[in-house]
C-alpha positions as CSV (number, residue, x, y, z in Angstrom):
1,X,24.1,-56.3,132.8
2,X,20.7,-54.9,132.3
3,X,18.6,-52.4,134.9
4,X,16.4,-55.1,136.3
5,X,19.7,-56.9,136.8
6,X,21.6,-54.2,138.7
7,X,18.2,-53.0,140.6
8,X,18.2,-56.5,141.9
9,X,21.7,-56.3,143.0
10,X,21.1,-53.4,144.9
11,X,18.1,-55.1,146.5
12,X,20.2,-57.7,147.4
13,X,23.0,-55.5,149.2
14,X,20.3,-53.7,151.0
15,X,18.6,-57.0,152.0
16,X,21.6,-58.5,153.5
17,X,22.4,-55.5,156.2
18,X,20.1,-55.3,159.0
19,X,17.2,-52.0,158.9
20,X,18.2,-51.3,162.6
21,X,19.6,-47.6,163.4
22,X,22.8,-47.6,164.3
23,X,25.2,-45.4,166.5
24,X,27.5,-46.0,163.0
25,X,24.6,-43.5,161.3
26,X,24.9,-41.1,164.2
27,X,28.3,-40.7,163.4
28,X,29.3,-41.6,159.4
29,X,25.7,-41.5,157.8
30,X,26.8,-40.5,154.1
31,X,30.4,-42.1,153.4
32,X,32.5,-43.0,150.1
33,X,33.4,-46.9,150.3
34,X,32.0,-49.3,153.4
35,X,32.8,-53.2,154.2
36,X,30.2,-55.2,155.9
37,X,30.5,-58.0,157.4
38,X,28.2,-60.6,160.0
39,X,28.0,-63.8,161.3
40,X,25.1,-65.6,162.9
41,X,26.6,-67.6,166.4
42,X,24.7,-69.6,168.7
43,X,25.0,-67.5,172.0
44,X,23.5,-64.6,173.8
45,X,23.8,-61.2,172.9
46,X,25.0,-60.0,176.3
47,X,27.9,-62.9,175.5
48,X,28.8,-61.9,171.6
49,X,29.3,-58.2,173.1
50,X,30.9,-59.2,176.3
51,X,33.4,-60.9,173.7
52,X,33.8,-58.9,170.9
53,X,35.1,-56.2,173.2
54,X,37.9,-58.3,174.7
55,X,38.6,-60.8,171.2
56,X,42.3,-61.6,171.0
57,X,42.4,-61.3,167.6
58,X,46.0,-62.7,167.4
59,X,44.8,-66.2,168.3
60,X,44.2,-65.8,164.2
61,X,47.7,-67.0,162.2
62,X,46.2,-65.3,159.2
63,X,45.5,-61.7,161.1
64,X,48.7,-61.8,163.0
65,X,50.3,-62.0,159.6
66,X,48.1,-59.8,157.6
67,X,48.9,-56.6,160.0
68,X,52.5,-57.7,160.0
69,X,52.8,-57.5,156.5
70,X,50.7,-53.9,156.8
71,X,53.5,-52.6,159.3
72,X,51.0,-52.6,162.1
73,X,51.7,-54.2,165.9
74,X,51.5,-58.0,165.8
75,X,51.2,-58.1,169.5
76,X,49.4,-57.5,172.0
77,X,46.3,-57.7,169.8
78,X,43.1,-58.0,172.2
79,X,41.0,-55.8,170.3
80,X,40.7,-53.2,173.0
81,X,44.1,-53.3,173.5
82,X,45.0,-53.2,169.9
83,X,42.5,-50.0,169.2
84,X,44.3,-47.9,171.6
85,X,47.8,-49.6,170.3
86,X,47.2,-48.1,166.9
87,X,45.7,-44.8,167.9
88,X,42.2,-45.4,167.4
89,X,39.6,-44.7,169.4
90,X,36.6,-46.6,171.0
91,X,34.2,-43.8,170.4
92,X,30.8,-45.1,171.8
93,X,28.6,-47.9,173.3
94,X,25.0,-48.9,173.4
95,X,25.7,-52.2,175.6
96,X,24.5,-55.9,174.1
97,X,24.1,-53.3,170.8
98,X,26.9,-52.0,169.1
99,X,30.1,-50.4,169.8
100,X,31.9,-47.8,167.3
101,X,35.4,-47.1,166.9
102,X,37.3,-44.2,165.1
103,X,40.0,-44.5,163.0
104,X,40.0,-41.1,161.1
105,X,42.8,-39.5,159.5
106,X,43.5,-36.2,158.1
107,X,40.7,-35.8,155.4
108,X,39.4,-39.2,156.0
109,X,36.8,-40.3,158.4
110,X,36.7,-43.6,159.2
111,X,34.3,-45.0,161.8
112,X,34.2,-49.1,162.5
113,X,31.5,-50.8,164.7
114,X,30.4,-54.0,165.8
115,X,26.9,-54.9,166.0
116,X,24.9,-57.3,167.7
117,X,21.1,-57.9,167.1
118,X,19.0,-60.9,168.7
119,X,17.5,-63.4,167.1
120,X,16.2,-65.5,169.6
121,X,17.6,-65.9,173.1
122,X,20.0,-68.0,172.1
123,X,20.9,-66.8,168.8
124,X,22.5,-63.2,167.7
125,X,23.6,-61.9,164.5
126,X,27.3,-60.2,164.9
127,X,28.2,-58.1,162.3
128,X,30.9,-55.1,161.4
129,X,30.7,-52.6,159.3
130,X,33.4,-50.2,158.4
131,X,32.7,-46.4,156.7
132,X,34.8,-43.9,155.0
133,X,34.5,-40.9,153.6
134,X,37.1,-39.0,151.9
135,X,36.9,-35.1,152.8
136,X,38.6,-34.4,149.2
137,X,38.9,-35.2,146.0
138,X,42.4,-35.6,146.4
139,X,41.8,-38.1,149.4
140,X,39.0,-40.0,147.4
141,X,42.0,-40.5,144.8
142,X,44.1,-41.6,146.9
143,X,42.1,-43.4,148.8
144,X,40.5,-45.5,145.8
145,X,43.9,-46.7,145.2
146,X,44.7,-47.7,148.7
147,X,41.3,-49.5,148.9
148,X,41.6,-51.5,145.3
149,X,44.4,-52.9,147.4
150,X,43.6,-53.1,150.6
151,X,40.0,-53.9,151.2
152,X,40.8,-58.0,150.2
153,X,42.9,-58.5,153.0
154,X,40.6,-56.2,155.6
155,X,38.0,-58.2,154.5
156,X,39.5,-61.3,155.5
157,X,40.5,-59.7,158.9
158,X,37.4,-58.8,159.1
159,X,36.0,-61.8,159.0
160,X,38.3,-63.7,161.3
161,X,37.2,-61.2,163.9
162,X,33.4,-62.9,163.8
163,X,34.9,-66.1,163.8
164,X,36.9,-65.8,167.0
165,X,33.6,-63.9,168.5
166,X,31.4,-66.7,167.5
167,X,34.3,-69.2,168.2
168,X,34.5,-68.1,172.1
169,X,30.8,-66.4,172.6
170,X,30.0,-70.6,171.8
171,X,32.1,-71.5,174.4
């Protein structure tokens, strides 16, 4: 591929995440490897936060097996619920905004949010973005192996997350 080619990718990837400050930046603003995802739904902003932060993401076949098969609960999977469940922690708020969670480990931060940004009344642009960044060289070794594997299936997590929020936030 040639450098026009690859400066346009880049573009691209820039273009398609929102140029809105973040509490994710107050918190992980240099990391190794990040996942993005978003979803445009028809509903309020106050709504698409009200529901993200009480999704039952277990009402998804595909998640329920996906974390099964990852050794993590299966039940009991409302997202709040599920955080606490797996020993995360819902780090920080700035309501109808975003909302961060941490899931760091020992030489690994990991910080996960869900944003919300308004596009007209009735319209808002939900997305998630998770950062990581590896303390160690070791870790990032490690942790480039784990991820080859692992970030397929979080993706698609991922994104059944946004459609349940737009699926009930539409309601």
């Amino acid at each position: 591929m040639s450098i026009e080619g690859i400066k346009n990718q880049v573009i691209k990837y820039q273009e398609s995440k929102p140029n809105i400050k973040h509490l994710l930046d107050k918190y992980l603003p240099e990391y190794t490897f990040d996942e993005y995802h978003k979803i445009l739904t028809n509903a309020s902003v106050k709504n698409c936060f009200t529901v993200a932060k009480n999704v039952n993401i277990g009402e998804s076949t595909l998640t329920r097996l996906l974390m099964k098969l990852r050794g993590l609960p299966a039940k009991d999977l409302k997202l709040q619920n599920f955080i606490r469940n797996i020993g995360f922690t819902y780090l920080e708020e700035n309501p109808y905004h975003e909302f961060v969670i941490d899931a760091s480990q020992k030489n690994i931060k990991i910080f996960w949010n869900f944003s919300f940004e308004i596009i007209t009344e009735h319209e808002t642009l939900v997305s998630t973005e998770t950062r990581i960044l590896c303390l160690t060289k070791k870790s990032k070794s490690a942790f480039s192996l784990y991820w080859f594997f692992v970030k397929p299936f979080s993706s698609l997590i991922r994104k059944e997350i946004l459609r349940l929020i737009r699926l009930h936030a539409e309601e």
